[in-house]
C-alpha positions, 0 to 999 in steps of 0.5 A, a space after each residue: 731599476 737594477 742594472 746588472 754589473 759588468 765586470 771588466 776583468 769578464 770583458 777582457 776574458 771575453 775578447 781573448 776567449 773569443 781569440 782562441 776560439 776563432 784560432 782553434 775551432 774545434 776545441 771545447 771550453 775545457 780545452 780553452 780553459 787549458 790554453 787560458 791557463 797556460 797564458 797566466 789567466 787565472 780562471 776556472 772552467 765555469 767562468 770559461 764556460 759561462 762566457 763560452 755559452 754566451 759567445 755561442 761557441 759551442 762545437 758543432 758536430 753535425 752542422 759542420 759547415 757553420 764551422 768554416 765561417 767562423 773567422 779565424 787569424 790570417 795565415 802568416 806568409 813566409 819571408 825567409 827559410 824557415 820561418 813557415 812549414 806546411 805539413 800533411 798526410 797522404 795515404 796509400 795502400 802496399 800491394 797486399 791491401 794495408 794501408 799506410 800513411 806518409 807524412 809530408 812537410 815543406 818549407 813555403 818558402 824555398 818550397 824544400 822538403 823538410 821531412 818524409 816519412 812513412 808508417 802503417 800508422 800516423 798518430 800525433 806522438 809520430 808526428 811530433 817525433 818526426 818533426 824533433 828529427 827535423 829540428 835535429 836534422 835542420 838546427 831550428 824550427 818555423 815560428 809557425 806550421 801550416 796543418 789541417 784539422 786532422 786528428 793527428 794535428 789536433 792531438 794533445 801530443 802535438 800540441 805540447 810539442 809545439 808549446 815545449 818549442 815555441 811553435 804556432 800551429 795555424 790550422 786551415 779552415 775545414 774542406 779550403 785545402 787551397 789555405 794550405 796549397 804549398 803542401 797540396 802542390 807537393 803532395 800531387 806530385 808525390 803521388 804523380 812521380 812515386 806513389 802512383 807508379 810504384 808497387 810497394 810490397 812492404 814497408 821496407 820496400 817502400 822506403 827503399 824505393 822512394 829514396 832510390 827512385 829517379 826523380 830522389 837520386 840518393 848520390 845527392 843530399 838535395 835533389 829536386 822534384 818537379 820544382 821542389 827540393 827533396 831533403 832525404 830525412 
């Protein structure tokens, strides 16, 4: 009776494989094959896709809910300053009707603002170049950052952004925002205390007003805001 044989270097391709997937859902086999690589594994995509057809991790587009259960790596909890990140995006309209988005990030552990910005556009190569500034700005980076699976996070720019520095991006399961509440938090507030109170013409107005507004004194380098610290990017 013939029995099929398994190959030990397979299993072991599995195990990680099956890894990647549960950390990046939504990645293909292609994708994977990329990070495979980067880890040392030699292995082409019809090896990958061949085990990823196996594991049934094909990405579901329209049953989206049966992404979420999938399980994924605990989120790391912050011991230190800057050792864990929360970043997000919040969107807002100017008083003629365009629309604009703001980037938001904070340290889960001080629950200070690292970096605020604003632009009419948010793409994965802005952000990525907002957060180089915060490096600058801070002299080092987190071991991980906390995102959502937006687009922007998910993009190629960022994510060799974060290879180029070390960087692990710990995405949330989609529609569980509460997995990454530091942000949350900061960003009701943000709203509450700026946006929902001020009327913003321009861009330029914008920027102005929400470093010179009550609650962010400029005279300052560090103020708070409602419980959590505001660093002027």
């Amino acid at each position: 009776m013939y029995k099929k044989k398994v190959q030990p270097f397979d299993e072991v391709l599995r195990r990680r494989l099956c890894e990647l997937a549960a950390t990046h859902v939504r990645y293909g086999y292609r994708r994977l094959t990329v990070l495979l690589r980067r880890e040392g594994w030699r292995v082409n995509a019809k090896r990958v896709y061949r085990l990823y057809t196996q594991e049934q991790l094909i990405v579901r587009i329209k049953q989206r809910r049966k992404i979420a259960r999938r399980q994924r790596l605990a989120t790391p909890l912050a011991t230190g300053v800057n050792q864990c990140w929360s970043m997000d995006l919040v969107s807002d309209k100017l008083a003629d009707g365009r629309s604009f988005r703001m980037l938001t990030v904070v340290d889960q552990f001080t629950r200070e603002c690292i970096c605020l910005e604003a632009d009419r556009a948010m793409t994965g190569m802005k952000v990525a170049q907002a957060l180089e500034r915060a490096k600058m700005d801070r002299g080092t980076l987190p071991v991980s950052i906390t995102v959502d699976n937006g687009s922007e996070f998910c993009s190629r720019a960022l994510e060799a952004w974060v290879m180029e520095n070390g960087v692990q991006l710990c995405f949330i399961r989609p529609g569980r925002p509460v997995e990454n509440g530091f942000i949350e938090s900061f960003n009701g507030r943000l709203r509450d205390e700026c946006l929902n109170v001020e009327w913003f013409v321009s861009m330029k107005m914008h920027d102005r007003s929400w470093r010179s507004s009550g609650s962010m004194n400029l005279q300052q380098r560090r103020t708070t805001f409602s419980g959590s610290q505001f660093i002027e990017p």
